[in-house]
PAMI-949945 format. One record per residue (C-alpha): x, y, z; residue number from 1. Coordinates in pm, 1 decimal, padded with zeros to 6 digits. Example, Ala and Ser with C-alpha at 12.3 -4.5 7.8 and 13.67 -1.06 7.14 Angstrom:
# PAMI-949945
[gulum [01230.0,-00450.0,00780.0],1]
[gulum [01367.0,-00106.0,00714.0],2]
***
This chain:
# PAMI-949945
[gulum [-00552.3,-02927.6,00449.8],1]
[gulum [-00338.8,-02804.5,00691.4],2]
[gulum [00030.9,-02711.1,00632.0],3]
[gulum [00228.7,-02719.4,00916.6],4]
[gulum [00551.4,-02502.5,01074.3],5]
[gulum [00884.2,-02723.7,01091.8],6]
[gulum [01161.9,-02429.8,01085.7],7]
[gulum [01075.5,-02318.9,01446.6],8]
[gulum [01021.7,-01948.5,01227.7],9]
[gulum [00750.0,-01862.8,01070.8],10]
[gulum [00664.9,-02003.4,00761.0],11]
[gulum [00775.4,-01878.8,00433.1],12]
[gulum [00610.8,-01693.1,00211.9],13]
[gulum [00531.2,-01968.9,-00074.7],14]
[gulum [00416.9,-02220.7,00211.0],15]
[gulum [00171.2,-01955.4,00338.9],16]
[gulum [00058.9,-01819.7,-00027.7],17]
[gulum [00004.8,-02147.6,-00117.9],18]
[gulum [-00262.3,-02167.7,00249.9],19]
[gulum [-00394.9,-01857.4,00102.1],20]
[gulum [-00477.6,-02040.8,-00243.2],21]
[gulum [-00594.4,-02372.7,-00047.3],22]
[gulum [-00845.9,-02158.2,00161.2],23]
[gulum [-00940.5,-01966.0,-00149.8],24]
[gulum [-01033.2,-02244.8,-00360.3],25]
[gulum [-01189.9,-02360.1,-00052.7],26]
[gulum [-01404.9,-02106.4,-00072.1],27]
[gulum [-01466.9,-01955.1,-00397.1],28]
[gulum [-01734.1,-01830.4,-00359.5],29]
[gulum [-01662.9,-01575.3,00002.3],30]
[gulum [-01567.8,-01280.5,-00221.7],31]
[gulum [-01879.0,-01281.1,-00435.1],32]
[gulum [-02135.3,-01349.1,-00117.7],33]
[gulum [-01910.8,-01063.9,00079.7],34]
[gulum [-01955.9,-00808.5,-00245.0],35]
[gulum [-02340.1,-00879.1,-00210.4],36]
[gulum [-02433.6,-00870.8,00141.3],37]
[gulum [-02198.5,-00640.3,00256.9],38]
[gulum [-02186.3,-00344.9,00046.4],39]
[gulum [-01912.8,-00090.1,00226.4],40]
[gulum [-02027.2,-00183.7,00607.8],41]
[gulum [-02171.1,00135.2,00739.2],42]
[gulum [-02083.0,00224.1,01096.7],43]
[gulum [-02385.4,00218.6,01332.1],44]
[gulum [-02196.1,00472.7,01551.9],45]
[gulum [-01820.2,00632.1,01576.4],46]
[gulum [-01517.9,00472.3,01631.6],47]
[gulum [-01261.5,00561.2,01869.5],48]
[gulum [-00957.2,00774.3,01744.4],49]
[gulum [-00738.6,01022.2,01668.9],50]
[gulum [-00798.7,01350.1,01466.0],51]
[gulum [-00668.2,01163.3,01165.6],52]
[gulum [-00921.0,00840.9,01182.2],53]
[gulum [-01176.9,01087.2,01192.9],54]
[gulum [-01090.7,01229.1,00953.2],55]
[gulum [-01094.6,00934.6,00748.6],56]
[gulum [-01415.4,00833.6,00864.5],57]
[gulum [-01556.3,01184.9,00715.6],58]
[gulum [-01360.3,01074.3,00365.8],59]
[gulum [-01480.4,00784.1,00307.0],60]
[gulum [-01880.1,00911.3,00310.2],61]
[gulum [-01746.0,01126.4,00050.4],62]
[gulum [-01578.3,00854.2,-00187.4],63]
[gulum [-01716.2,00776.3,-00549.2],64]
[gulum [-01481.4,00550.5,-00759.0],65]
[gulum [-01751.3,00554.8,-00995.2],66]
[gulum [-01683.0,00958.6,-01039.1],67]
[gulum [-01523.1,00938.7,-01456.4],68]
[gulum [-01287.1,01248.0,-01352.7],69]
[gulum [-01102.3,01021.6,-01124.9],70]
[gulum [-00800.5,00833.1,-01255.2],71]
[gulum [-00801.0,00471.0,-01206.8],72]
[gulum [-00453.0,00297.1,-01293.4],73]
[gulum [-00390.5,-00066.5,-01290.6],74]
[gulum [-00131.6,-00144.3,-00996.8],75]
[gulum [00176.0,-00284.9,-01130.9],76]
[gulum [00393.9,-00570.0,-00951.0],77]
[gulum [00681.8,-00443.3,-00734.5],78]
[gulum [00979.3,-00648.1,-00597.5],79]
[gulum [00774.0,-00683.7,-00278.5],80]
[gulum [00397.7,-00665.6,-00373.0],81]
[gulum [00197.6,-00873.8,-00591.9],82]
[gulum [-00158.4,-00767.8,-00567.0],83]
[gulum [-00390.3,-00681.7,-00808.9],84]
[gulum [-00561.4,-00361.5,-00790.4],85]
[gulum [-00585.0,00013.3,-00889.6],86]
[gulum [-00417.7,00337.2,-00736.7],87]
[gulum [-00652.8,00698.8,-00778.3],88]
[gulum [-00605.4,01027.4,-00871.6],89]
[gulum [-00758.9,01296.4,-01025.2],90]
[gulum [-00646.4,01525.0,-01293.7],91]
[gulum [-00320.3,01526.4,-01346.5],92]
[gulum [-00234.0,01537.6,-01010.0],93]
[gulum [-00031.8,01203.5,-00844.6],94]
[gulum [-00224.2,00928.1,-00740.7],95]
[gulum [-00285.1,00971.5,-00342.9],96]
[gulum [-00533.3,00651.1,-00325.5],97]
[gulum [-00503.2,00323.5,-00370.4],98]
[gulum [-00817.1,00063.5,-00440.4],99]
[gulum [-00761.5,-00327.8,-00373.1],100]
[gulum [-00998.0,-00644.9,-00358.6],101]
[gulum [-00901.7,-00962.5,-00209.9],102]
[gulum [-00557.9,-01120.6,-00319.6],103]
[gulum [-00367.5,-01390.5,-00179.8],104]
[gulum [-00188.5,-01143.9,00061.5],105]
[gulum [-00441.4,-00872.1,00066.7],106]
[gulum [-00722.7,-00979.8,00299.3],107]
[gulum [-00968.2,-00727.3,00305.4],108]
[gulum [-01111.4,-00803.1,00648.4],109]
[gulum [-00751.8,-00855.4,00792.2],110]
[gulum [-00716.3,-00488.6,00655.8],111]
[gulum [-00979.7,-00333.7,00833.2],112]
[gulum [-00984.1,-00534.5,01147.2],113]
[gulum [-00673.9,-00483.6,01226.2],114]
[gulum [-00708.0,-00113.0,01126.4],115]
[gulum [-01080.2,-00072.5,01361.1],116]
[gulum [-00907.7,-00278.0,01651.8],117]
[gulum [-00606.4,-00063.2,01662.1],118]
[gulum [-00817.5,00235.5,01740.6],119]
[gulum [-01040.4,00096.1,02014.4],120]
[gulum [-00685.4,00038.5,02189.1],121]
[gulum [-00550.7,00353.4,02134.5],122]
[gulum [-00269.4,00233.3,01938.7],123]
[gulum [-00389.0,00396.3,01562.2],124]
[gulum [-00117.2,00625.8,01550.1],125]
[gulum [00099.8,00317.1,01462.2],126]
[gulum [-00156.7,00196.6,01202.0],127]
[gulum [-00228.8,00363.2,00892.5],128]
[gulum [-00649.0,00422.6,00760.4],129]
[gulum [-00824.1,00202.8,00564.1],130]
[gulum [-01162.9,00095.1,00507.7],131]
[gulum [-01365.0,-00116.3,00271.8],132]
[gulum [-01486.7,00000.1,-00045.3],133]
[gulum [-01722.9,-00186.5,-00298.9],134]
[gulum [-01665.2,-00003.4,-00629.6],135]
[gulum [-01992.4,00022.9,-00849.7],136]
[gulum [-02065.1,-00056.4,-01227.8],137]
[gulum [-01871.9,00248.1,-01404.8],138]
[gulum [-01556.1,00185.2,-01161.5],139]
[gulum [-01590.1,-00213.1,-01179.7],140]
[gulum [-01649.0,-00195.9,-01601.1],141]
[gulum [-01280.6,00033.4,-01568.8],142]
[gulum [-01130.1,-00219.3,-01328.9],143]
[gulum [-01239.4,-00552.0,-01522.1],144]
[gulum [-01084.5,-00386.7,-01833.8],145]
[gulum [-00778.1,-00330.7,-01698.8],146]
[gulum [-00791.7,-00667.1,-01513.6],147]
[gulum [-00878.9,-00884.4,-01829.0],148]
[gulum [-00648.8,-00691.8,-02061.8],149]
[gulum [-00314.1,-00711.0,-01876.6],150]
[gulum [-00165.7,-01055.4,-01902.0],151]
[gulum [00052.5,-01125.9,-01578.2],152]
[gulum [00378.0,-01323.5,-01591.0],153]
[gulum [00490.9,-01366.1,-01257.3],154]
[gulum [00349.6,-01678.1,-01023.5],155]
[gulum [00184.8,-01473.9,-00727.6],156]
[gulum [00029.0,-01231.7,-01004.1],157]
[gulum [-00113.2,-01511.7,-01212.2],158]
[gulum [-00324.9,-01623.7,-00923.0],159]
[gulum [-00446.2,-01310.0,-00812.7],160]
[gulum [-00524.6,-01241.3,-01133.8],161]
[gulum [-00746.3,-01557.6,-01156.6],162]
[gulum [-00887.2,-01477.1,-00817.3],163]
[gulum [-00970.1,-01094.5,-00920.5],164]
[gulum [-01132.8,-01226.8,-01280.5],165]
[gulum [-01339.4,-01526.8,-01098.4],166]
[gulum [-01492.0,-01260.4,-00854.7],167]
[gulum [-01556.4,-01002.2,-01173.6],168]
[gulum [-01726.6,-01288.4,-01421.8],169]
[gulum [-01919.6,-01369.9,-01064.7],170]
[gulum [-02034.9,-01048.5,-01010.1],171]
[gulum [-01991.9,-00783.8,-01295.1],172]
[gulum [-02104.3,-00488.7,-01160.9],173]
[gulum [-01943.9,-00482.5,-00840.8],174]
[gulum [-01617.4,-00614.6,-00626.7],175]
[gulum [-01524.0,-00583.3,-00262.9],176]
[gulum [-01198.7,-00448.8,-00152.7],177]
[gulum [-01036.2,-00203.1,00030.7],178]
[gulum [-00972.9,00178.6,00014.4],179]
[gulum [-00689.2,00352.9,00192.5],180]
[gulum [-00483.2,00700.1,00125.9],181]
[gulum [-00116.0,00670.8,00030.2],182]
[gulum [00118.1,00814.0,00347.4],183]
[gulum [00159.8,01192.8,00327.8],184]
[gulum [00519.4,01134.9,00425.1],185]
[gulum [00775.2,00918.0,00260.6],186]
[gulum [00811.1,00562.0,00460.6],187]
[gulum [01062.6,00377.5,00487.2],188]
[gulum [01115.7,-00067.9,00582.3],189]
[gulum [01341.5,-00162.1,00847.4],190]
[gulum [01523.6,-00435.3,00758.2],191]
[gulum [01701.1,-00411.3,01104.8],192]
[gulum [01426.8,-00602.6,01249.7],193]
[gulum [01317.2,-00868.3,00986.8],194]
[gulum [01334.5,-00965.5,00615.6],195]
[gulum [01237.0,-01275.2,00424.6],196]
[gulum [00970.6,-01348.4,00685.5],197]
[gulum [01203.9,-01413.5,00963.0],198]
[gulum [01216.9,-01119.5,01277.8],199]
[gulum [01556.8,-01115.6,01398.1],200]
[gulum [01552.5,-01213.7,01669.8],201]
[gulum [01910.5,-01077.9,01753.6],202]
[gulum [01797.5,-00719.9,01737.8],203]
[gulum [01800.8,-00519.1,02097.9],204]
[gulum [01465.2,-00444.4,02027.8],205]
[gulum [01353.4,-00836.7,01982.4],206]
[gulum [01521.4,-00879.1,02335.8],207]
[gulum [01324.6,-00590.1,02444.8],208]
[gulum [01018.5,-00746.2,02470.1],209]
[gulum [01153.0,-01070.5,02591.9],210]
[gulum [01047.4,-01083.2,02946.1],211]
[gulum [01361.6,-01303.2,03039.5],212]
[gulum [01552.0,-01001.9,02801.2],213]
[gulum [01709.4,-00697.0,02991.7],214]
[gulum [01431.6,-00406.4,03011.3],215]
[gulum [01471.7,-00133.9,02778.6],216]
[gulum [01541.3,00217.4,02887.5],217]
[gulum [01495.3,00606.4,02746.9],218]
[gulum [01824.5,00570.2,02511.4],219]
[gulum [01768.0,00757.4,02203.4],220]
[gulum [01782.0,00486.1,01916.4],221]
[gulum [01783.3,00522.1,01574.2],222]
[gulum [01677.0,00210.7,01307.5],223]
[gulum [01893.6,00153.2,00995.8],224]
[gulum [01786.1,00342.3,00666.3],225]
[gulum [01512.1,00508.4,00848.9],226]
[gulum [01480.5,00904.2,00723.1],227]
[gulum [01288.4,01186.9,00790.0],228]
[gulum [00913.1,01177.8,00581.3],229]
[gulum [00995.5,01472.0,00415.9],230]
[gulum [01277.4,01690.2,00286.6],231]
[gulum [01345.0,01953.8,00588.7],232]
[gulum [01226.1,01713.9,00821.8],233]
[gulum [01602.3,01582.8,01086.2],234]
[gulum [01746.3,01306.5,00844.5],235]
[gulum [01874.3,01078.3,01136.1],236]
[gulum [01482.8,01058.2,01312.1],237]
[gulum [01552.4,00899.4,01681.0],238]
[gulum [01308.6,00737.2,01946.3],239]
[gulum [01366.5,00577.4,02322.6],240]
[gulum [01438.4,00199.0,02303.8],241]
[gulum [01142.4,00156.7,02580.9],242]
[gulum [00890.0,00294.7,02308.9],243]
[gulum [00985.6,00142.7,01999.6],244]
[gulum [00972.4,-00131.5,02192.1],245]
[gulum [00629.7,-00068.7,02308.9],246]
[gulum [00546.6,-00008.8,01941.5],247]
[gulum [00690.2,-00302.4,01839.5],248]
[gulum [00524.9,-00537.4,02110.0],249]
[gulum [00197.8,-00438.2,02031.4],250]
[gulum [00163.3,-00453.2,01666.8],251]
[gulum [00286.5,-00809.0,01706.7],252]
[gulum [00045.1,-00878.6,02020.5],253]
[gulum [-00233.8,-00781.7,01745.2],254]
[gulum [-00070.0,-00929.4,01500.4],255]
[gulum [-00053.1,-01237.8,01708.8],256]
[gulum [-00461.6,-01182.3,01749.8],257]
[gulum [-00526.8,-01184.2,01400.9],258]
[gulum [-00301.5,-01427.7,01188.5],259]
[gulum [-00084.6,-01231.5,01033.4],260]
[gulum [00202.0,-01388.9,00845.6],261]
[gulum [00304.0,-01118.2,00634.0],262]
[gulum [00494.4,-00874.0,00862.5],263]
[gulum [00841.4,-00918.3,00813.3],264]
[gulum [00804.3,-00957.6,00419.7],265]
[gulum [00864.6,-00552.6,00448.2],266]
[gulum [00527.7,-00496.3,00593.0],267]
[gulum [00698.6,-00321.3,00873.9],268]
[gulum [00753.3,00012.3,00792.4],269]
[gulum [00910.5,00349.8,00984.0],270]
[gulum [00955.9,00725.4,00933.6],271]
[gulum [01054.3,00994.5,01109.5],272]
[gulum [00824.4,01354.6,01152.9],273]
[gulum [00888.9,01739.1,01219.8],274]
[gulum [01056.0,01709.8,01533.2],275]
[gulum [01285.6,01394.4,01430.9],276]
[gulum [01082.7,01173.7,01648.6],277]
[gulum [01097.4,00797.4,01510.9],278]
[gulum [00764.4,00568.5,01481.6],279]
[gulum [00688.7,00239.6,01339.2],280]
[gulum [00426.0,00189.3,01164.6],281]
[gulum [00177.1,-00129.2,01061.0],282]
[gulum [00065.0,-00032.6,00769.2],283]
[gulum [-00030.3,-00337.4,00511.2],284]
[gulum [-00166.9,-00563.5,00708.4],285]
[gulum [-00359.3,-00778.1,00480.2],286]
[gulum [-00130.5,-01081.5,00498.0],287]
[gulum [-00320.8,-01237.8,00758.7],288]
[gulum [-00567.5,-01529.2,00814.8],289]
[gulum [-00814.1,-01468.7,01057.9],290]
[gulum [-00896.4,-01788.4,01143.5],291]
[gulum [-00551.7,-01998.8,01138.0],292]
[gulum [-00419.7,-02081.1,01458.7],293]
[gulum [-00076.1,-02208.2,01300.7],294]
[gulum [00156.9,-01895.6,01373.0],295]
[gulum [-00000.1,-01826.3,01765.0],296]
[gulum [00283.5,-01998.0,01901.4],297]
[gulum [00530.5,-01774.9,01698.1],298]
[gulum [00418.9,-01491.3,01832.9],299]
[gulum [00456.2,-01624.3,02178.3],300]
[gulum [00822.6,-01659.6,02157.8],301]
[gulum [00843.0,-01372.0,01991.2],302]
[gulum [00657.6,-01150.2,02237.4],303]
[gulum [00651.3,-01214.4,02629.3],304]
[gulum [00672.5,-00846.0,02749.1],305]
[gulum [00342.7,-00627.2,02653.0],306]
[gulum [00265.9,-00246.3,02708.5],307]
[gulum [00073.6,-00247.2,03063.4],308]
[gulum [-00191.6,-00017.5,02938.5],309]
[gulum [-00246.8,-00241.6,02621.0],310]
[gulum [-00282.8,-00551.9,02827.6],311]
[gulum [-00565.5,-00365.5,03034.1],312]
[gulum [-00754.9,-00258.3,02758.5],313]
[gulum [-00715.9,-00592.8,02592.2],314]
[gulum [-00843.9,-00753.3,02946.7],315]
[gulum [-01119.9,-00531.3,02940.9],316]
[gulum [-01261.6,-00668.8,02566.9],317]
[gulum [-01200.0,-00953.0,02694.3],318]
[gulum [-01464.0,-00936.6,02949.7],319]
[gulum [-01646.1,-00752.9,02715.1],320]
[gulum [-01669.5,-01019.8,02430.7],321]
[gulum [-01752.4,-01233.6,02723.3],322]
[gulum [-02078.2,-01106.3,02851.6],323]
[gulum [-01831.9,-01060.4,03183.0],324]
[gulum [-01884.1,-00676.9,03141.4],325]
[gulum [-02162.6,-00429.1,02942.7],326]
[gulum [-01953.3,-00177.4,02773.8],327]
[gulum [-01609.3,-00118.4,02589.9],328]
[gulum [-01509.9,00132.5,02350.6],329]
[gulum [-01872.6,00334.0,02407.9],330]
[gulum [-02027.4,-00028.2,02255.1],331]
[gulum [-02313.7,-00194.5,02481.3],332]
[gulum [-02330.1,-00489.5,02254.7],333]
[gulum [-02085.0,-00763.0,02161.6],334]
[gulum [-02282.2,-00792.0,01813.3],335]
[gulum [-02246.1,-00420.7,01768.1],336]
[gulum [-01897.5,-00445.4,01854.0],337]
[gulum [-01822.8,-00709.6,01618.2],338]
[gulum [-01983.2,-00542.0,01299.0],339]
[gulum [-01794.8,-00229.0,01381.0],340]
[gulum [-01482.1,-00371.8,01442.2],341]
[gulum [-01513.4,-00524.5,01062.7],342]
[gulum [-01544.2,-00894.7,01084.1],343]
[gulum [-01702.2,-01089.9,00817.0],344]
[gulum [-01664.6,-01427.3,00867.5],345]
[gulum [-01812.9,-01561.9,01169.5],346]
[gulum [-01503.8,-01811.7,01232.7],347]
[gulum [-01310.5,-01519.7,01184.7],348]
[gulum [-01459.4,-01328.5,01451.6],349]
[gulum [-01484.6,-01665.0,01663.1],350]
[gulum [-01128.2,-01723.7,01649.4],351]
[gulum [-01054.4,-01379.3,01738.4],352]
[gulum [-01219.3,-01401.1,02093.6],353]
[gulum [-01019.2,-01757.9,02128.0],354]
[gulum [-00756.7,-01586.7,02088.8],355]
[gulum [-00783.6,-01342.8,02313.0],356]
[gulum [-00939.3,-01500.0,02640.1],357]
[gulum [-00596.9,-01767.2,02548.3],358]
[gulum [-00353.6,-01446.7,02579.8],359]
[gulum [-00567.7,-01286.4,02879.8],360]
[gulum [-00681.9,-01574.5,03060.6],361]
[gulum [-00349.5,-01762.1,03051.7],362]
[gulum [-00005.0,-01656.4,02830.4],363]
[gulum [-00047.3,-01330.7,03060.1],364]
[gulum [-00123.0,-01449.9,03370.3],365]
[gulum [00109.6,-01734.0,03332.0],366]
[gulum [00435.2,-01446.4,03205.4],367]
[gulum [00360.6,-01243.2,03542.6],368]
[gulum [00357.9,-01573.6,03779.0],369]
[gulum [00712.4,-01630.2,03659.4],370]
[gulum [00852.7,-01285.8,03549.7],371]
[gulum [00644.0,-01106.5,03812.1],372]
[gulum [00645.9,-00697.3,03644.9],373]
[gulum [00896.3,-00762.3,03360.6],374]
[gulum [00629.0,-00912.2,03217.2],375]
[gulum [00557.2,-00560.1,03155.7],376]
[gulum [00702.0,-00234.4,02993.4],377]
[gulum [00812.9,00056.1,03235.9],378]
[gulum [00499.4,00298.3,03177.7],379]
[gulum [00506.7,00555.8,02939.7],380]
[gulum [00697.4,00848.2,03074.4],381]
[gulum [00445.5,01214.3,03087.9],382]
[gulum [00686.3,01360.2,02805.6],383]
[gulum [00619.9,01011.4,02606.7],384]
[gulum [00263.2,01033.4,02670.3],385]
[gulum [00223.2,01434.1,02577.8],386]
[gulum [00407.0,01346.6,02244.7],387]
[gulum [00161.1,01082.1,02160.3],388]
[gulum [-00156.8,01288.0,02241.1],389]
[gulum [-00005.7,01564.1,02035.1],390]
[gulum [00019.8,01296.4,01741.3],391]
[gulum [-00308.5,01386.5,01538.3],392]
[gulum [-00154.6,01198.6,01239.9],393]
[gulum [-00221.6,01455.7,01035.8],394]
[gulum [00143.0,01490.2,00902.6],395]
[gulum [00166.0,01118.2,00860.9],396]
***
């Protein structure tokens, strides 16, 4: 069953929760054969990325939920989150970890992919870490009880509920999901640029990567109720319009890539760092379906004017995924790729590269035949590009 867009928008929120649940009874069974055949995906070399990813990476060989002096505490409902899952801490120290399997909005190999892709373009510094995780029997036992023992009240809660309990009674002693750190510094959602599931399209920075739109420039720009991450940090943070935009264009060119829906339920988030310098971030991207098509041509009235650089290194997977080429990334396989990049599902993976050859092979193409270079962002000026290299995301 198929439910289809009629508000020229993108859908809302209960149309696309309700996909979720269709594809989830649909398949039942995905989270229990995921939770035994792929236990934590180990990488069969590194990824691409900044000090920070790395990082990560080293984390993660380190993490043991089933360690009894962590602190596991069931994840309450918020007025914009309703998954089920468990935040980490240890001691008596505040949780800095958070620990979630798959909800209705909380794919865990939307998480991840979009994540692993991000950093074979270069682009992680707008993405925040996360990897999966498959707790064991001590961490599971502490999770079901939690699970089991907390009735829910609220609609979106009640099913993920379900969902989390089927997967437990499944599987007992184990439960795929995802890992990822809490942000160092405070984060803030920008309203400015979409709410309710709806970008506004009205913004300057929505015109900004219209190709028909005028081209942004290096005016300092500040968004709306976005702060400084931390107390000391400049309180009024401030960025060019030509690289928010940039920012902005490319999480939705990959959010285009991999179905995400979610974005503008406040899944667009921003803070400012040390030196006052503004960035967006991507960083819950698990509202996604990897393998819908219905949102694609959303995006492309959304977004016809991509980061140069981002389109090149898009063209070369491309060619890549193709067999057209024998390396990207420091991969020599497609297969290789693939695994590392943290599909699961083969249609998912298969849709992906449909995707893709569709934006490279012809919505690009087709943009600079009638646009000619305003297809394109002016390219990143040296002090823009020394900033970004500089960005380890260490304070993030």
């Amino acid at each position: 069953m198929r439910l289809k867009i009629t508000t020229g928008d993108v859908m809302p929120k209960f149309a696309r929760l309700k996909l979720a649940r269709l594809k989830f009874l649909g398949l039942a069974s995905i989270g229990c054969i995921w939770a035994a055949s792929v236990s934590t995906p180990a990488l069969a070399q590194p990824l691409p990325g900044i000090k920070r990813d790395l990082d990560f990476d080293a984390l993660m060989t380190t993490i043991d939920l089933d360690d009894p002096s962590l602190r596991l505490e069931y994840k309450q409902p918020t007025s914009d989150g309703s998954s089920i899952g468990v935040y980490i801490g240890k001691g008596d120290a505040p949780t800095d970890a958070s620990f979630v399997p798959t909800n209705t909005s909380s794919a865990p190999e939307a998480e991840v992919v979009s994540y692993r892709l991000a950093r074979f373009l270069g682009v992680s510094r707008i993405y925040y870490p996360v990897d999966y995780y498959t707790l064991g029997p001590k961490a599971t036992a502490r999770f079901r009880d939690m699970v089991f023992s907390t009735p829910e009240f609220e609609n979106d809660r009640i099913v993920n509920r379900n969902k989390v309990m089927k997967e437990l009674k499944a599987n007992p002693d184990s439960i795929l999901g995802i890992y990822r750190q809490k942000p160092k510094i405070k984060m803030y959602p920008v309203p400015s640029l979409g709410t309710e599931g709806h970008f506004n399209l009205k913004s300057s920075l929505a015109g900004a990567i219209q190709a028909s739109g005028p081209m942004p420039n290096d005016t300092q720009m500040r968004l709306e109720g976005v702060k400084g991450g931390r107390p000391g940090f400049p309180a009024q943070p401030v960025e060019t319009q030509v690289e928010l935009a940039r920012q902005l264009s490319t999480i939705l060119v990959i959010d285009q890539l991999l179905g995400q829906w979610d974005r503008f339920w406040a899944n667009l988030e921003a803070s400012g760092d040390k030196d006052g310098r503004l960035k967006l971030v991507a960083r819950d991207n698990g509202g996604a379906t990897l393998d819908d098509w219905d949102d694609y041509e959303i995006y492309n009235r959304w977004v016809s004017r991509y980061d140069r650089g981002l389109i090149e290194r898009l063209t070369a997977l491309n060619a890549f995924l193709k067999g057209e080429t024998k390396a990207f990334g420091g991969f020599t396989s497609p297969q290789t790729w693939k695994a590392a990049t943290g599909f699961l599902a083969p249609s998912s993976y298969d849709t992906f590269c449909k995707k893709l050859a569709l934006l490279i092979d012809e919505r690009v193409p087709g943009l600079v035949k009638q646009f000619g270079d305003a297809a394109f962002l002016p390219p990143k000026s040296p002090e823009a590009g020394l900033l970004d290299a500089a960005d380890t995301g260490d304070d993030d």
